[in-house]
C-alpha positions in Angstrom: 31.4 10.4 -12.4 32.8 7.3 -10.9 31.3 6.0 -7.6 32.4 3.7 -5.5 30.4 2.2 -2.5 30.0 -0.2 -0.1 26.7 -1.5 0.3 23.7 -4.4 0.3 21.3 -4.9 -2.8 17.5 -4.0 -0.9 16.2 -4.5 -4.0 16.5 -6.0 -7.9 13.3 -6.2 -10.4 13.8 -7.1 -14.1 13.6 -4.1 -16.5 13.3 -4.6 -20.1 15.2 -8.1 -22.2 18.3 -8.3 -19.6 18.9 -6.1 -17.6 18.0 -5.4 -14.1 17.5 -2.3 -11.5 18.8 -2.7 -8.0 18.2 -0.6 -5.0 21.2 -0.6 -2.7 21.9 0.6 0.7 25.6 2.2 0.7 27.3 3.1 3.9 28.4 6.1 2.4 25.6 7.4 0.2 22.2 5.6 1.4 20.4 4.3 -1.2 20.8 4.7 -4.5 20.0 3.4 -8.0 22.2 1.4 -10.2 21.1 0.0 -13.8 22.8 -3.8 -14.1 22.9 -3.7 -17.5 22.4 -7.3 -18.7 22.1 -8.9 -15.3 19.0 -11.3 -16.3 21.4 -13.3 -18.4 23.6 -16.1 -16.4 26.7 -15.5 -18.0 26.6 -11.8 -16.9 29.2 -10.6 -14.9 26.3 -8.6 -13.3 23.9 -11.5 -12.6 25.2 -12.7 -9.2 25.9 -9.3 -7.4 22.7 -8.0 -8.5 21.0 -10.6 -6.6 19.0 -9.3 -3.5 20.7 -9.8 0.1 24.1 -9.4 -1.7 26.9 -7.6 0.2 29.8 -6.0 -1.5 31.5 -3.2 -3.1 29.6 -1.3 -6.3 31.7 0.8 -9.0 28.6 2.6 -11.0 28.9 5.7 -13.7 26.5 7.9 -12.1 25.8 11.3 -14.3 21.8 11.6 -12.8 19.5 10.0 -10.2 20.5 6.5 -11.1 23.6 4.9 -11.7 24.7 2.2 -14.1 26.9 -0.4 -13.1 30.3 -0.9 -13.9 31.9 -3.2 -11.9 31.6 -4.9 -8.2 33.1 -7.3 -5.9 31.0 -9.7 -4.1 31.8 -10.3 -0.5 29.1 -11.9 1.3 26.1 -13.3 -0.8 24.3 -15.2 2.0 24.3 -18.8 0.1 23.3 -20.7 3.1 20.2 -17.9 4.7 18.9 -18.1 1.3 18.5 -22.1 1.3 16.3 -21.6 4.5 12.9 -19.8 3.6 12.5 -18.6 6.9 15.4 -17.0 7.5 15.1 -15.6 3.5 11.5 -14.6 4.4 12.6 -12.4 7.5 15.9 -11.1 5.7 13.0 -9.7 2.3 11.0 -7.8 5.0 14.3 -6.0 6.4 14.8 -5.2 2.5 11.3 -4.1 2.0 12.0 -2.1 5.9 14.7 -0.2 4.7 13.7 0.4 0.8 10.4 1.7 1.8 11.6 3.8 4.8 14.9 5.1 3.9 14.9 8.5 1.2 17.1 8.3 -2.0 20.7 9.3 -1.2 19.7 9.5 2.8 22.8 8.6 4.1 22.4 6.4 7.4 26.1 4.6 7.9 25.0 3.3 11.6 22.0 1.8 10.1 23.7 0.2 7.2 26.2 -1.8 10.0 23.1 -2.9 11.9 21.2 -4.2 8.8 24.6 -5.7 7.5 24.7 -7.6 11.4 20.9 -8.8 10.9 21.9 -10.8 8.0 25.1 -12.1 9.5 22.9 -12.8 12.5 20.2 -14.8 10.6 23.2 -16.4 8.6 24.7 -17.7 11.6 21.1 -19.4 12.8 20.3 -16.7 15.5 16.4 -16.2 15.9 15.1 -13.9 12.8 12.0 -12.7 14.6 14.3 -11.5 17.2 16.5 -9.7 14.5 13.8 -8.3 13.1 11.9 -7.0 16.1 15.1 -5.6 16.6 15.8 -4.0 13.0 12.2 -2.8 13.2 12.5 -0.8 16.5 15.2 0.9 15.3 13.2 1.9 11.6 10.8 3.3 13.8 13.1 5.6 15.5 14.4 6.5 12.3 10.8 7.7 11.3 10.5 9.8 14.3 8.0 7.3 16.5 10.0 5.5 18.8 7.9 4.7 21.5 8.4 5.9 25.3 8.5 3.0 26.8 10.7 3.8 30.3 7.8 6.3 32.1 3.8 6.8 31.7 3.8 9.2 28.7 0.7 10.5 30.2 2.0 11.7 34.0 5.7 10.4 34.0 5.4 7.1 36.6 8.4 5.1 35.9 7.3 2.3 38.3 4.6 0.0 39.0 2.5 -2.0 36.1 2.9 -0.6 32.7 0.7 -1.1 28.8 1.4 -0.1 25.8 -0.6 2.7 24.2 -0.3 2.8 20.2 -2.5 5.7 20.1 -0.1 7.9 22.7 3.1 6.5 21.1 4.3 4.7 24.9 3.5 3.1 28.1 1.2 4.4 30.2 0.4 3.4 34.0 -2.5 2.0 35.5 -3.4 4.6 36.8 -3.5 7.2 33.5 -5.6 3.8 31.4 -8.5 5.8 31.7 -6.8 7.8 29.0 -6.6 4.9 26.8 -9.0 2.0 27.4 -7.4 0.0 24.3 -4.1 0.0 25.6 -1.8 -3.4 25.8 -1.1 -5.1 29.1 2.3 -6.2 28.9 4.2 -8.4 30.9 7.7 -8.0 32.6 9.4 -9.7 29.7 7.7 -8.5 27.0 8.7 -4.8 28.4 12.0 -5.3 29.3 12.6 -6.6 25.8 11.2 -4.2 24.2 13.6 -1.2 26.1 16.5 -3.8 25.3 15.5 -3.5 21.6 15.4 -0.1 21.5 19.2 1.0 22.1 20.6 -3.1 21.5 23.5 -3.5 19.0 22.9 -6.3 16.4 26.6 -6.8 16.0 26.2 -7.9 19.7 23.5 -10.0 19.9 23.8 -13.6 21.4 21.8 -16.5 21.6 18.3 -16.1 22.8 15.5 -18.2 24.3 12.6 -16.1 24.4 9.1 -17.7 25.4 6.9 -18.5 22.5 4.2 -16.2 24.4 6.4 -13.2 24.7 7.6 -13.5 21.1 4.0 -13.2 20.1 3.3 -10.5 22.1 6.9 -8.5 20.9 5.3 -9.4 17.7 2.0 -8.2 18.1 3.4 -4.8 19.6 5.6 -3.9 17.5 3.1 -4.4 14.0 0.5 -2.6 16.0 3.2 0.5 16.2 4.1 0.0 12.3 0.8 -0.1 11.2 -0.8 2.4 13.3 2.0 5.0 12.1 3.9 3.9 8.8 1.0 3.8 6.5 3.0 0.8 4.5 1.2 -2.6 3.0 4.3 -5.6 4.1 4.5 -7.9 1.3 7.2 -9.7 2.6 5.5 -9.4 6.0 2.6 -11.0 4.6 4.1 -14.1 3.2 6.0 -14.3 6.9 2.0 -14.4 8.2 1.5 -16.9 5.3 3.9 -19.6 6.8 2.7 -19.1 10.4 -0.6 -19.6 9.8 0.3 -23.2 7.2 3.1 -24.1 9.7 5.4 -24.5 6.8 
């Protein structure tokens, strides 16, 4: 059967001489599998839209589980966010996000527009931390652990002076720490970010100038929520931590 889909390449490893296998993230069938027969080699007509980031259309034979490639039309491949290795640092975690996160064939169209608008977003120089905090908040409603982050999860206070609790998946009042004595004091920006995250459009994003202090602390929150409930070693994440810490 022929299949046609449009869609980003989340991931491409070598697999035998020449050829390659690509994960990609279709707006009308989630992800699926596709064989790019003969893709290693730079004269393929494979070899550029099986490159990671790559936007387009995909015509694949698909008889089983995977696919193998017929044909595709590239229409965005992201030449100048892959020149910066920031911004490509930022855009391989959101690939690693949704490959690791997403089931095979688990069809997600909204999420495939907002992923699409974080690369055009890094692509057009906004800030990729924000991006990503953004894309990130939205995986983990997808997994079923978006935090409660507009009353105490522990007696329903919507007002006063709020932390984060990991551990009871929301923010939680002064008055209800006693029920968790690790939880994170927030400040006002860091928490009204965060609820912005939560329900923002990508597509709509603007420019931003957030406080080096508050970006470490959206930072810091939001990692302490992925790790504490997706069970999932970051490489990508790790080479992000990599440049921080070298101040490449």
């Amino acid at each position: 059967m022929l299949v046609r889909v449009e869609g980003i390449v989340i991931r491409s490893f070598d697999y035998g001489e020449g050829d390659k296998i690509i994960t990609v993230f279709s707006k009308e069938a989630g992800k699926i599998s596709i064989m790019a027969r003969g893709a290693k080699k730079l004269k393929s007509r494979h070899s550029a839209i099986a490159q990671l980031f790559t936007y387009g259309e995909f015509n694949c034979y698909k008889t089983g589980s995977m696919g193998t490639l017929n044909n595709g039309e590239i229409w965005n491949a992201y030449h100048r966010l892959k020149t910066d290795i920031h911004k490509t640092a930022y855009a391989a975690y959101l690939m690693e996000l949704t490959e690791r996160m997403l089931g095979e064939n688990e069809r997600n169209a909204p999420l495939f527009e907002q992923l699409k608008a974080a690369l055009d977003a890094m692509d057009e120089d906004k800030d990729p931390q924000i991006v990503t905090n953004i894309y990130e908040m939205k995986m983990l409603a997808i997994a079923g652990y978006m935090p409660e982050l507009n009353e105490c999860v522990s007696c329903g206070a919507q007002e006063g002076a709020m932390m984060l609790s990991i551990a009871m998946g929301g923010t939680i009042c002064s008055r209800c720490r006693h029920a968790d004595q690790g939880a994170i004091a927030l400040t006002e920006g860091t928490l009204k970010l965060l609820r912005l995250f939560l329900h923002m459009d990508i597509r709509r994003l603007g420019k931003t100038d957030v406080k080096a202090a508050t970006k470490n602390q959206l930072k810091h929150c939001i990692r302490q929520f992925l790790d504490a409930h997706v069970d999932v070693r970051w490489k990508s994440r790790n080479f992000i931590d990599q440049m921080d810490k070298y101040g490449i």
